[in-house]
N, C-alpha and C positions, 0 to 999 in steps of 0.2 A: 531421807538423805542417802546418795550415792555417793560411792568412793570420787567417782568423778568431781565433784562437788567440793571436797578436800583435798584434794592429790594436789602434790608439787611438781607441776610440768617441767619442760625444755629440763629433762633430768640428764647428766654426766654419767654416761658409760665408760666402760672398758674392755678392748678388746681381750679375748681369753688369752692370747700372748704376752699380753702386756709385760711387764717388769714390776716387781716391786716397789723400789723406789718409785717409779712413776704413778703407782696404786696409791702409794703415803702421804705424795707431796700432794695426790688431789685433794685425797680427805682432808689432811691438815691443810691445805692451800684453800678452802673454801667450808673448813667446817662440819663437815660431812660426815654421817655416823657408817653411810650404808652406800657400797657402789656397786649397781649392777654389771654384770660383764655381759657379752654378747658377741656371737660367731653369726656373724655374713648377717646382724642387724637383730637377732633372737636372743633374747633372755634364755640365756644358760646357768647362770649362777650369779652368787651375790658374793661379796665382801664385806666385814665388819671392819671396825677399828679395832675390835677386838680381836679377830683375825690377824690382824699388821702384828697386834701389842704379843700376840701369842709367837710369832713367829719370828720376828727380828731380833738379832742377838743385843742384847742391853748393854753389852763391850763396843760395839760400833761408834769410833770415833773416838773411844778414848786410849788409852796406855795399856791396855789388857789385850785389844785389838787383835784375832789372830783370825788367819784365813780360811777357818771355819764361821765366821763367823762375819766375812764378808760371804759367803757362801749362800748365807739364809737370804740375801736382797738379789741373788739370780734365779728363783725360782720366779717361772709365769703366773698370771694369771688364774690361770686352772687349775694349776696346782693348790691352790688355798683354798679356792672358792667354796661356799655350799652349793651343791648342786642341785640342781631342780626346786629352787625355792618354791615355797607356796605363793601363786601369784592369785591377783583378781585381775577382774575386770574391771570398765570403765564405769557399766552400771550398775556390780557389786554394792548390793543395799551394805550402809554401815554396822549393821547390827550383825550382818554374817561372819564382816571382819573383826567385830569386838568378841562373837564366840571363838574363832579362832587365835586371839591372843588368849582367853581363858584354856584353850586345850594346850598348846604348845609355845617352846618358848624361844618365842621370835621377836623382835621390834619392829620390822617392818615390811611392807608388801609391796614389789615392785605392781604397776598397774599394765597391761599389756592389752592391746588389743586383739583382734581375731586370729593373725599371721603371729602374733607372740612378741612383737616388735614393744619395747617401752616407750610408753607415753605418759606415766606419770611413776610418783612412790607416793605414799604413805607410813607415815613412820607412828608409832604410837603418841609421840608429842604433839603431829597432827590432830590425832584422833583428841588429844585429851584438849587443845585447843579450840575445839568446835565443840566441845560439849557442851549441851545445854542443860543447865543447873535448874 
């Protein structure tokens, strides 16, 4: 089995400009653990949710509210991202990708092809989804 084989196509990017808020409202608009960013169409980096949860002030929106703190929702894109995710490929055998969840600690692998362009992910729920018992 290939990554190909598992991967979640037609996947939601972000451009490295992006805005926060507009980062948030994807994942939460659609569920999303993990969003790739990319410059002129290339995987440059990823975003978590855990990312957003690390970075936006917990004051936001309520009575504590100060302008430090709308500060954290104008940083870009880029600014957060991990950079240079470990990516695969499309024919990435599955067994390569489950060593690499044993060495480092990631959840998921954007998939790219030749040019570095995304064309799919894989996320470890994937993977644990197709397992065969």
């Amino acid at each position: 089995m290939k990554a190909q084989d598992i991967m979640v196509s037609n996947v939601i990017c972000v451009d490295m400009d992006e805005r926060v808020p507009v980062v948030k409202n994807l994942l939460q608009q659609h569920g999303f653990h993990h969003l790739p960013v990319t410059e002129h169409g290339r995987l440059v980096g990823i975003i978590s949710d855990r990312d957003i949860l690390r970075l936006v002030s917990p004051f936001i929106d309520s009575v504590s509210e100060q302008a430090r703190d709308l500060d954290t929702l104008n940083r870009a894109a880029h600014q957060i991202m991990t950079r240079q995710p470990i990516r695969v490929k499309a024919d990435t055998p599955i067994t390569e990708i489950l060593a690499w969840l044993k060495k480092v600690d990631i959840s998921c692998f954007p998939v790219v092809d030749e040019e570095d362009h995304v064309i799919g992910i894989i996320t470890w729920r994937d993977l644990v989804n197709h397992a065969k018992y």
